[in-house]
C-alpha positions in Angstrom: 0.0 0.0 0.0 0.7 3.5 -0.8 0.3 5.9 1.6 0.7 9.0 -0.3 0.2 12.9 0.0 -2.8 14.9 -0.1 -2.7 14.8 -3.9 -1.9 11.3 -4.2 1.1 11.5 -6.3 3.9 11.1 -4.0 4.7 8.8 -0.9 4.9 10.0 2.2 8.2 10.0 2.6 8.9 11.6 -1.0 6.7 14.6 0.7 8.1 14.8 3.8 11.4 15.0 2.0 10.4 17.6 0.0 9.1 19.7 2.9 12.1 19.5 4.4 14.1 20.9 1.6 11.2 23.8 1.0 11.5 24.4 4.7 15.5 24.7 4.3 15.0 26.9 1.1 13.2 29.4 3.1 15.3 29.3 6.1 18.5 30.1 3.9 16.3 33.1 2.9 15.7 34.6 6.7 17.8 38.0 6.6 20.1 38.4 9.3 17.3 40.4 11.5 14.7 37.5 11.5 14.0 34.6 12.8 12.3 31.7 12.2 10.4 29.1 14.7 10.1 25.5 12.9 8.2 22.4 14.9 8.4 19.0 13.3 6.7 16.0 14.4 7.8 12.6 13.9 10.2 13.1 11.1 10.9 10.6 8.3 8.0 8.3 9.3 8.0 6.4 6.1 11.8 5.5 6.4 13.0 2.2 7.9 14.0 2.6 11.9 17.6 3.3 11.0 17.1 4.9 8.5 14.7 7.3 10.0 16.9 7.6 13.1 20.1 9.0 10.8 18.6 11.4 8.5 16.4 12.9 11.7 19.5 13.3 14.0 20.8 15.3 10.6 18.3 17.4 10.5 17.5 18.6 13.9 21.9 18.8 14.1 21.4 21.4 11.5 18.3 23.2 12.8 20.3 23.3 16.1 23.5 24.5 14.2 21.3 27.8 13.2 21.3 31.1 15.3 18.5 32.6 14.2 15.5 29.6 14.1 13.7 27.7 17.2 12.9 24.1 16.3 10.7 22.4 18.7 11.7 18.6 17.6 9.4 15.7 18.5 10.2 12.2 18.2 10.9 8.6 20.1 14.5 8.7 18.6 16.7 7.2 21.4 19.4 9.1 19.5 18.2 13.1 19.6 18.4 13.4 23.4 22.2 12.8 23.2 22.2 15.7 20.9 22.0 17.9 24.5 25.6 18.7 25.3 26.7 21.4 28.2 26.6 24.6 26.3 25.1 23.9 23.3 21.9 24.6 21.7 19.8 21.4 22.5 17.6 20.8 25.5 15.2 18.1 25.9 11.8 18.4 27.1 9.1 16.0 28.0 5.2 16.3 27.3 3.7 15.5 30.6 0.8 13.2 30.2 -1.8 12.0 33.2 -2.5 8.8 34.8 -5.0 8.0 31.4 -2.2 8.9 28.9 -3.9 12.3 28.3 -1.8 15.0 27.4 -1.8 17.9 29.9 -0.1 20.3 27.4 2.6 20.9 29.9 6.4 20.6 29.0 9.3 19.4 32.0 13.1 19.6 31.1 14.1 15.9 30.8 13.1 12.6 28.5 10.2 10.6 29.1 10.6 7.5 30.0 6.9 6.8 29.9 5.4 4.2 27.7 1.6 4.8 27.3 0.8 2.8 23.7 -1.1 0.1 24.8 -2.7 2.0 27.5 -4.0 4.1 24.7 -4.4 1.0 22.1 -6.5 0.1 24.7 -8.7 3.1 25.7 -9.6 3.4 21.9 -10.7 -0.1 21.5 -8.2 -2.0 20.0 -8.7 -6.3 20.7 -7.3 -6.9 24.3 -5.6 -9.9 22.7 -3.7 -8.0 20.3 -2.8 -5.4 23.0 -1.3 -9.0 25.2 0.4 -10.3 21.8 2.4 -6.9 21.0 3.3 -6.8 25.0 4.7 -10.8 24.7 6.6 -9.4 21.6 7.9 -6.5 23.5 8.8 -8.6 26.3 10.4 -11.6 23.9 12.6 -8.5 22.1 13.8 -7.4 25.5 14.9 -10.7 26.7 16.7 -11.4 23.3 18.3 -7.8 23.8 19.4 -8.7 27.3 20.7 -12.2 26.3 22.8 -10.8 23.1 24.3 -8.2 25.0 25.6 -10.7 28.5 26.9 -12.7 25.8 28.8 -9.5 23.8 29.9 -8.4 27.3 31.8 -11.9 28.0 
């Protein structure tokens, strides 16, 4: 399946790409008296996990590398909060969230460590057995994780 832009003519990763050069076109563009404020959610969706991972630690290196823009950067990349180094332009925030997985629309320094998916799979009706099959998954990858790394560690 095709998941494509509004017009239907390119994926969504051939759009998002292209946003993300329009939005660097017209940031080259800012005169040295403006600025620019740029929030991007979830980039490279379309793009395997690697994949995705690289190219959106790229971009936010180079939104953070500009003086005169804010970017507001939000994303489950393990690799962007490393980005925040003493003295440089990168601070992490969290989106606090209640006891339901609601967003309160309220931002604390720091990454999350929260993990509210199936809590949510579940509060919008998704089968309870499917919510219990992606946990054993989750579970089975951890263990497997665990194992391989004793193992690299010997």
């Amino acid at each position: 399946m095709n998941v494509s832009d509004l017009q239907g003519q390119k994926s969504h990763l051939q759009a998002e790409c292209d946003r993300i050069v329009e939005i660097r076109k017209r940031l080259n563009n800012l005169k040295p008296t403006e600025f620019g404020y740029i929030v991007l959610d979830e980039l490279f969706s379309g793009a395997s996990h690697k994949e995705r991972s690289a190219l959106e630690t790229t971009v936010t290196e180079a939104l953070g590398s500009r003086n005169n823009v804010l970017s507001m950067v939000v994303s489950h990349n393990k690799s962007l909060p490393r980005l925040e180094q003493p003295g440089n332009a990168f601070k992490n925030y969290q989106l606090l969230v209640n006891d339901l997985a609601i967003p309160l629309f309220q931002l604390r320094e720091g990454v999350s460590n929260r993990r509210t998916a199936f809590q949510v799979a579940r509060q919008r009706g998704m089968p309870e057995e499917q919510i219990q099959r992606a946990q054993r998954l989750l579970d089975h990858h951890a263990r497997k994780k665990r194992s391989s790394s004793k193992r690299s560690h010997r």
